[in-house]
Each structure stands twice: as structure tokens, then as C-alpha cells.
C-alpha positions as a Markdown table, in Angstrom:
| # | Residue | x | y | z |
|---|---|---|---|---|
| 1 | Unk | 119.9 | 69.4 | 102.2 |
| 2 | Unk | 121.2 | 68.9 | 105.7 |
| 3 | Unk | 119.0 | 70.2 | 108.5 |
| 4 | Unk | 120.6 | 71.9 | 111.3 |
| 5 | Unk | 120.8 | 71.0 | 114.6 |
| 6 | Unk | 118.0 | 71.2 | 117.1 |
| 7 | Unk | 119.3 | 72.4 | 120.6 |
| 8 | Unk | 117.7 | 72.6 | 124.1 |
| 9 | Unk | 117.6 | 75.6 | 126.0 |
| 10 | Unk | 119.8 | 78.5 | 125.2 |
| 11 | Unk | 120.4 | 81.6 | 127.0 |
| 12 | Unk | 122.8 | 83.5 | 124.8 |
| 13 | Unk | 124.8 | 86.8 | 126.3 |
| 14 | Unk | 122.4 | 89.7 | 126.0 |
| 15 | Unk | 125.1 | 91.2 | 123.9 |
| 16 | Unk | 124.9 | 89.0 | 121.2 |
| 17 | Unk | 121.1 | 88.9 | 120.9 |
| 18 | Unk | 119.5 | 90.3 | 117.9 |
| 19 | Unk | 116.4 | 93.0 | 118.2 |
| 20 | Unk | 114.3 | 90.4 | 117.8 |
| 21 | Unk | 115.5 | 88.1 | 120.3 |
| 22 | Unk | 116.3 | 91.6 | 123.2 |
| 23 | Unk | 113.0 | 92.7 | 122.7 |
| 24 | Unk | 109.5 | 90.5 | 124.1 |
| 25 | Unk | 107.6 | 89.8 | 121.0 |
| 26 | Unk | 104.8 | 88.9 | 122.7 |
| 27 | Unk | 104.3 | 91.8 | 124.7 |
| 28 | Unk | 104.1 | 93.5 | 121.2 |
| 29 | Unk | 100.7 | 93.9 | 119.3 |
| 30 | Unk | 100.2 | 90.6 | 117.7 |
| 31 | Unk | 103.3 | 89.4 | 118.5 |
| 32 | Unk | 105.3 | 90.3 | 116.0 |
| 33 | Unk | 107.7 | 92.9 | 115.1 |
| 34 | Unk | 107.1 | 94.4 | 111.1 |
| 35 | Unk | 105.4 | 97.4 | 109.4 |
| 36 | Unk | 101.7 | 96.0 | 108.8 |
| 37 | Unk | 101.5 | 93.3 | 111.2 |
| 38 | Unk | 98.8 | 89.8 | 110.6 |
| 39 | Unk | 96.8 | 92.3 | 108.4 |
| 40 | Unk | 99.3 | 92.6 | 105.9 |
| 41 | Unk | 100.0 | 89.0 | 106.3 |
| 42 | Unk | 96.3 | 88.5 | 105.8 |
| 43 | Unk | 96.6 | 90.4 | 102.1 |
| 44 | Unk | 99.7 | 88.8 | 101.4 |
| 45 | Unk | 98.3 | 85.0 | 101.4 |
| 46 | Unk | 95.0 | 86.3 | 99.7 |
| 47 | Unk | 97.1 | 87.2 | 96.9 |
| 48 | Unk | 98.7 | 84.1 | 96.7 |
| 49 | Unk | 95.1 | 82.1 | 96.8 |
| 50 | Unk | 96.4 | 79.0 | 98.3 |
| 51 | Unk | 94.3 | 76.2 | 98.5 |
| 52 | Unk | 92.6 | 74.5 | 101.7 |
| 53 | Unk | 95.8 | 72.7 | 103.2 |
| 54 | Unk | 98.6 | 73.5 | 101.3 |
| 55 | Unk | 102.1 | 73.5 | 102.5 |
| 56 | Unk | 103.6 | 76.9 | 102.9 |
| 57 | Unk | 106.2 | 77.5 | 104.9 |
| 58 | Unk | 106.8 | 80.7 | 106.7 |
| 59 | Unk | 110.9 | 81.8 | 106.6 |
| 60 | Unk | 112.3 | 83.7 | 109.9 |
| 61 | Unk | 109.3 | 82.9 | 111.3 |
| 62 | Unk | 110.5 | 84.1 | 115.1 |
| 63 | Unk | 108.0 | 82.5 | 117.8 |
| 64 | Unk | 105.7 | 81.5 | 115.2 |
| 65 | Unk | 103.0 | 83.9 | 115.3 |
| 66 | Unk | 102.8 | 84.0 | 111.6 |
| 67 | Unk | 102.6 | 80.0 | 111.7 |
| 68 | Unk | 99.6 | 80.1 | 114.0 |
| 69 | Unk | 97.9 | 82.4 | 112.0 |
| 70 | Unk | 98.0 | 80.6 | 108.9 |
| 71 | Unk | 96.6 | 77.2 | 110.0 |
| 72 | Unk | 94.1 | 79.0 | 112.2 |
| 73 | Unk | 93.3 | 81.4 | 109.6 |
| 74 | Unk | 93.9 | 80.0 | 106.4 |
| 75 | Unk | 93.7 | 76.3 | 106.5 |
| 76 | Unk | 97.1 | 75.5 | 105.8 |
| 77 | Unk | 99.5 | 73.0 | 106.4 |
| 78 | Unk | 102.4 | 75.9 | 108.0 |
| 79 | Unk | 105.8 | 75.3 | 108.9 |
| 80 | Unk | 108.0 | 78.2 | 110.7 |
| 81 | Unk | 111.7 | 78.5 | 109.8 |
| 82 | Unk | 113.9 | 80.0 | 111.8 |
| 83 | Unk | 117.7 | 80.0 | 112.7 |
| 84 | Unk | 117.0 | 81.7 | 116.8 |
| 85 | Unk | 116.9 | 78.6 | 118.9 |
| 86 | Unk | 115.7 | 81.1 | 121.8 |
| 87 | Unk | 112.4 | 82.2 | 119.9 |
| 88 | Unk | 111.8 | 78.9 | 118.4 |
| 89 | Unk | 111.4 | 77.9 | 122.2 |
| 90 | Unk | 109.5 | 80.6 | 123.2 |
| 91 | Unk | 106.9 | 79.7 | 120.4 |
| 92 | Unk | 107.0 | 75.9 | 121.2 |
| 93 | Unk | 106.4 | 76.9 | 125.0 |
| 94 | Unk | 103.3 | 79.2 | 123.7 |
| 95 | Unk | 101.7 | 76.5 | 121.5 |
| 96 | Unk | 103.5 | 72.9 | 121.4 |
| 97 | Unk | 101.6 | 71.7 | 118.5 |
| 98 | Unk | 103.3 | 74.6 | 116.3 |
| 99 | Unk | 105.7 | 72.9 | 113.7 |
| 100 | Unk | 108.7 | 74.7 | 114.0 |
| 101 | Unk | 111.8 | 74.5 | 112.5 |
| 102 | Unk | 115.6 | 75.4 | 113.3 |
| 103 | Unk | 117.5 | 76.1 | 110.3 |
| 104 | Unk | 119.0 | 79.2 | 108.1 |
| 105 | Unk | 117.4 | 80.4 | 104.8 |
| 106 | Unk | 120.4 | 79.3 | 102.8 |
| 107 | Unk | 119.8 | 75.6 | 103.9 |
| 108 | Unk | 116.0 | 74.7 | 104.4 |
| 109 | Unk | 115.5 | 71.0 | 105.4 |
| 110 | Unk | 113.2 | 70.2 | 102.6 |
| 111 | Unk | 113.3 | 68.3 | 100.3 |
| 112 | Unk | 112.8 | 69.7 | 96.2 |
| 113 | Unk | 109.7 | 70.1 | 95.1 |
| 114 | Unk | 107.9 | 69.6 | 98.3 |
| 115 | Unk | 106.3 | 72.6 | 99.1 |
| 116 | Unk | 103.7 | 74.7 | 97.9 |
| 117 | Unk | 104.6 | 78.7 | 99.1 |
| 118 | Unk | 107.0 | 80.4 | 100.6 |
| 119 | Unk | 106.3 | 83.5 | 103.1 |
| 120 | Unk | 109.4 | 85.7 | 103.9 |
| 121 | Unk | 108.2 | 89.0 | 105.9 |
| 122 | Unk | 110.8 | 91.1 | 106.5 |
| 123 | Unk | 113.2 | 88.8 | 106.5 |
| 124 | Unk | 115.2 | 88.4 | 103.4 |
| 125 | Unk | 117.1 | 91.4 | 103.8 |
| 126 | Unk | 118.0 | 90.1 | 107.0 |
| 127 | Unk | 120.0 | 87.3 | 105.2 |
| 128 | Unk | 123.7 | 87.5 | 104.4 |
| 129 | Unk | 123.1 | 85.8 | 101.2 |
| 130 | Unk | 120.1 | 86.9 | 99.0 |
| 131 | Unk | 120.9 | 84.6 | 95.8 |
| 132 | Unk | 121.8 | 81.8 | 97.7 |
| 133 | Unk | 118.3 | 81.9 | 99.4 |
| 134 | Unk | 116.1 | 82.9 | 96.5 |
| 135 | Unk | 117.5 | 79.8 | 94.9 |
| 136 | Unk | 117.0 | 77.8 | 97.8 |
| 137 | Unk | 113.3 | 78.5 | 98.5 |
| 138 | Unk | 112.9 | 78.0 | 94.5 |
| 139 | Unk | 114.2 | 74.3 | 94.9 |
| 140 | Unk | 111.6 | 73.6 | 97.7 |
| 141 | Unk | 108.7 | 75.5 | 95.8 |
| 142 | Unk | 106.7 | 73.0 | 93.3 |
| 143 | Unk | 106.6 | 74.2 | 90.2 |
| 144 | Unk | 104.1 | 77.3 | 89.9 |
| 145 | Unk | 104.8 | 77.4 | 93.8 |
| 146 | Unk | 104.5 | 81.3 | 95.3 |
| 147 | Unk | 107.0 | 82.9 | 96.7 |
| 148 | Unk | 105.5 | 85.8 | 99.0 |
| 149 | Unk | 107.6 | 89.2 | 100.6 |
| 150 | Unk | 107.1 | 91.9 | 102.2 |
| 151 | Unk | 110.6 | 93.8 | 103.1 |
| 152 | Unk | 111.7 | 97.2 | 102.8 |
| 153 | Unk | 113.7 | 98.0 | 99.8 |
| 154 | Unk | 115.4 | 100.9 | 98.8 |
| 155 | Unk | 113.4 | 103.9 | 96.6 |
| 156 | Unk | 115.7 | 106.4 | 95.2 |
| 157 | Unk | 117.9 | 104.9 | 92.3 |
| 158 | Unk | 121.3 | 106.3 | 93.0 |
| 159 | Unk | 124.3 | 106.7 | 90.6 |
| 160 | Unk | 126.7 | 104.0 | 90.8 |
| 161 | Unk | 128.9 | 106.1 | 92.6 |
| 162 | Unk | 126.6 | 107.1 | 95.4 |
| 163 | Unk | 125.8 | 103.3 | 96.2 |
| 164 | Unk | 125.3 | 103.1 | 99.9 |
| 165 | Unk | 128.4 | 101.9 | 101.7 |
| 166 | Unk | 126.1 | 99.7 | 104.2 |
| 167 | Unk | 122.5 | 98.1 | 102.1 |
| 168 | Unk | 122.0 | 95.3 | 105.2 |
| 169 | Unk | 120.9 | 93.6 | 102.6 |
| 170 | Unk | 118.3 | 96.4 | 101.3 |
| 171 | Unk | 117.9 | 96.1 | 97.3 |
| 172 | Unk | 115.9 | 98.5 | 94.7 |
| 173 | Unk | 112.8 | 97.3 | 93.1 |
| 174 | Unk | 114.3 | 96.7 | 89.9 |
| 175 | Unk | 117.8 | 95.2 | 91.6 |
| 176 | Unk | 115.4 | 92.4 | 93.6 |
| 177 | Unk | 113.1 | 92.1 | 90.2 |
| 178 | Unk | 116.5 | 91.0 | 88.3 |
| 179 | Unk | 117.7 | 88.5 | 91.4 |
| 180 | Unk | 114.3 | 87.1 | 91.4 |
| 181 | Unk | 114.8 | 86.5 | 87.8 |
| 182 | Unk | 117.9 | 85.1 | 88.0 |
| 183 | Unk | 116.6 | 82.4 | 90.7 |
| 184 | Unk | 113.6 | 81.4 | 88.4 |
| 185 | Unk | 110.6 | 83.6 | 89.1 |
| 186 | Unk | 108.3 | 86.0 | 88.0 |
| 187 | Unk | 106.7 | 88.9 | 89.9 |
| 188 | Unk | 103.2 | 88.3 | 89.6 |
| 189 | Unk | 102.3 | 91.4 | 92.5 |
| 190 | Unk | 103.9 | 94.4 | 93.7 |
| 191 | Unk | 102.2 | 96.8 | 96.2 |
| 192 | Unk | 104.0 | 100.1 | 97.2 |
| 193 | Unk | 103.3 | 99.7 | 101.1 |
| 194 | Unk | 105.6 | 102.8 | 102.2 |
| 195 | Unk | 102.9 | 104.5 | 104.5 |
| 196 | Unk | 102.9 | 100.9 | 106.5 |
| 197 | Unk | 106.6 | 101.6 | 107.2 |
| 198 | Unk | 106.4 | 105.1 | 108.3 |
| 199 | Unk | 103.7 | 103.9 | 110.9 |
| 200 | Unk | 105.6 | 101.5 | 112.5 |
| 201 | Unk | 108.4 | 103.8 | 112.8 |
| 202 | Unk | 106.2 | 106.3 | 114.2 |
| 203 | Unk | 105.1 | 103.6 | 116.7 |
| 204 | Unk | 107.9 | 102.4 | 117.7 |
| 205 | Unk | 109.3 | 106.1 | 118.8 |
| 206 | Unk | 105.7 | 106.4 | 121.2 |
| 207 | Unk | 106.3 | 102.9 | 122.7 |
| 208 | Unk | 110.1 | 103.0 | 123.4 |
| 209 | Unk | 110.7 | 106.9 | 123.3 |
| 210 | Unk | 113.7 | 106.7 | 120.6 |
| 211 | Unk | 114.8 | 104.5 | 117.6 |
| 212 | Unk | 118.3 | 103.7 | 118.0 |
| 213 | Unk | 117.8 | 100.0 | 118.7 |
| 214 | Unk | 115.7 | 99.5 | 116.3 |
| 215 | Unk | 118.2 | 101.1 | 113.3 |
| 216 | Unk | 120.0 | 97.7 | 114.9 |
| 217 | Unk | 117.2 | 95.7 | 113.0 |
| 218 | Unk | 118.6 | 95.2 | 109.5 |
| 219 | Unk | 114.8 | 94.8 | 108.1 |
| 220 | Unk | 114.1 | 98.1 | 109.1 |
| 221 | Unk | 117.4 | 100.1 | 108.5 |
| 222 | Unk | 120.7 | 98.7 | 108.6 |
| 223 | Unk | 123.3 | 97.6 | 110.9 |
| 224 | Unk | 124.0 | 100.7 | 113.7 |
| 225 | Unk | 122.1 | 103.1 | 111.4 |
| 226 | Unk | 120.4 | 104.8 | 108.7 |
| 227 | Unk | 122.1 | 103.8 | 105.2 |
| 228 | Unk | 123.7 | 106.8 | 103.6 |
| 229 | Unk | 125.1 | 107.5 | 100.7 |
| 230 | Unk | 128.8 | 108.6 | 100.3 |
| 231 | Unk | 128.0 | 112.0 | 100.2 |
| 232 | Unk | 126.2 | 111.7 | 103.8 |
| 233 | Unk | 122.3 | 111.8 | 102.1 |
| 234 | Unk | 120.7 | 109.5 | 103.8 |
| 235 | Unk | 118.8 | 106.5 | 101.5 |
| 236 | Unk | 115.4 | 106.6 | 100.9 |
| 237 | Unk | 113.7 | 103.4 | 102.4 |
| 238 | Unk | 110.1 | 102.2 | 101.2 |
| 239 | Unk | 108.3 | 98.9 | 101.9 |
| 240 | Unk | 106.3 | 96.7 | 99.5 |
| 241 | Unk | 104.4 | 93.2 | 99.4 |
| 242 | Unk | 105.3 | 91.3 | 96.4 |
| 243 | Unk | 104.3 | 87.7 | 95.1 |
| 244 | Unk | 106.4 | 85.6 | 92.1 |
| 245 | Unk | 105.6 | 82.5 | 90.9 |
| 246 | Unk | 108.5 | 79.8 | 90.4 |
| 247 | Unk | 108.9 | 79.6 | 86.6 |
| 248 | Unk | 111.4 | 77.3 | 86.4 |
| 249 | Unk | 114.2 | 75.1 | 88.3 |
| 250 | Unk | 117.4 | 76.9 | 88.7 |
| 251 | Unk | 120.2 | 74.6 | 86.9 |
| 252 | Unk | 123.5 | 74.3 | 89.5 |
């Protein structure tokens, strides 16, 4: 697969940064920006009990806090993914020795087979593509490889005709279970983590004193808003952790 592009410095219009890029991560507790922070992280790779020094790569990995913490932390080999040029830099200028990657979920620059899990925190729903990538990070994975998520996802399981009109790439349990499927895994964990969700809400309101841009960060809401249903309901939104295990290649 072709790797994208490495750029120098980049100092895009403040208009067409996203909410990760507007707001200072590292003025943020931990430096990063999802329900749960390194704590959850910190469950999520005890689940997947990696060995001492495996490869695991960590997908939208912003400045690469999440990198850091899993060599320091957890004795692996980690390598941050991440298509913002601008945070890439800001984690390279925080800790050079940080392997970090520019590239886009739907194209990672590895080659098949090569890597041993696969971290995605609150990310895949900020992907345009969510087959294209769940078959991507199962070509990388070896075979048995763990693919690990936390996201939010969306609780109530509405009639067909009161699908939201705007997901951002939010899915229900049982739609993600069957895409996961598809792509060659099986869900090994699932843990309900709404209460995570709500907090980080909640303290994002204290900090900032409303939540309009952050309804701007599809991993937490959608694109300008709450989703809705056609009636005007709004969705129910609940997070969860989850680890599969690659079953299988996916034939192309």
C-alpha cells in the first residue's frame, strides 16, 4: 500500500481545522481528547494481553500521547497513525523519538501481516469509510492479531424508517458486530462504557462553559449536532471498549 506523503510544517486556515487540531491537546488532562482517557487505554491493552514488544499500532493517534504511553507503559513496539500533519508535528516536537506516522486509515503503510494489534480510540467513527478500514487494519493484523476500540456507538435500535439522517459514522452494536464480521473478525470483548461518556461531556461543559464545538467532533456527536431521528428525537449515544481477534484474511 502506498504511504502518504510526509510534509513540513503546516499552518492550515483556522477554519478548516478539525476539534482536535483548534483545540491544545496538551493543555488537556493527559493530553488527549476522549471519554476515559490513558485509564481506559490502560484496560483496553490489558484485555488484549500483548506480549513484551509487540507491534501495535495506534490509528488517529493525534500527537501521540497514546504512543508514548504504550512503549513507556507497556513494553511495546508503538507506531502512531495519523492523517493531521499539524499534530503529528506537535508530537514529534514533544518527544522526537516517537514513531509517528502520516497516513489515513483506509491506506496504512504496512505491509500484510506485519503487525500484531491495532488500537483505534475514538476514531473509527471519525472515518469516511468504516469497511474499507476494518479491512485494512485486518490485512496488517497477523493472523490472531487484536483489533482494539473504544468509540461511541449508537444504543436505541430504531425502525428503519427513523434511521438518523446524519450517523458521522456512529453504528449500533449489532450493525459494527456484522461489519466486523464481514472484515474477518470476532468480538472477543465488549464493555458498556456509557457512564465514561456522560463524564466527559459533563467536563467538557465545566472547562469551556458550552458544547457546541465539541457536537463538531464526529467521535462524540456528529457533524454540527446531535443526531436525530426524522421525527426530531434525538439518538441515544453510548460508548463501549471492544476487542476482536482477526479470524481470517478478507479475500479482494
Amino acid at each position: 500500500m502506498g504511504r502518504q506523503q510526509e510534509t513540513g510544517d503546516i499552518h492550515p486556515a483556522a477554519s478548516s481545522l478539525t476539534v482536535f487540531e483548534r483545540r491544545s491537546l496538551t493543555k488537556l488532562p493527559e493530553g488527549v481528547m476522549r471519554p476515559g482517557g490513558l485509564a481506559l487505554t490502560g484496560h483496553l491493552v490489558d484485555c488484549c494481553a500483548f506480549p513484551r514488544g509487540a507491534r501495535v499500532v495506534d490509528i488517529g493517534c493525534g500527537t501521540g500521547v497514546t504512543v508514548e504511553y504504550l512503549r513507556e507503559h507497556g513494553g511495546l513496539d508503538a507506531i502512531g497513525v495519523d492523517p493531521s500533519a499539524m499534530l503529528l508535528q506537535q508530537g514529534r516536537q514533544r518527544s522526537p523519538d516517537l514513531h509517528l506516522v502520516r497516513a489515513a486509515g483506509e491506506d496504512l503503510p504496512f505491509a500484510a501481516a506485519s503487525v500484531n494489534g491495532i488500537l483505534a480510540e475514538c476514531s473509527l467513527s471519525v472515518m469516511p469509510d468504516t469497511g474499507k478500514v476494518l479491512d485494512e487494519m485486518n490485512r496488517v493484523l497477523v493472523p490472531g492479531g487484536k483489533l482494539a476500540l473504544t468509540d461511541i456507538y449508537i444504543r436505541e435500535q430504531a425502525a428503519s424508517q427513523d434511521r438518523p439522517e446524519r450517523t458521522a459514522g456512529a453504528l449500533t452494536r449489532d450493525e459494527l458486530a456484522g461489519m466486523l464480521a464481514e472484515s474477518g473478525f470476532n468480538v472477543i470483548v465488549w464493555e458498556e462504557c456509557s457512564a465514561l461518556l456522560k463524564e466527559f461531556v459533563a467536563r467538557y461543559i465545566m472547562e469551556n462553559g458550552a458544547v457546541e464545538e465539541l457536537w463538531h467532533c464526529p467521535s462524540t456527536g456528529g457533524n454540527g449536532g446531535p443526531l436525530r431521528r426524522r421525527d426530531g428525537k434525538k439518538v441515544k449515544l453510548g460508548y463501549f471498549l471492544l476487542v476482536a481477534e482477526k479470524l481470517h484474511a478478507v479475500r479482494t
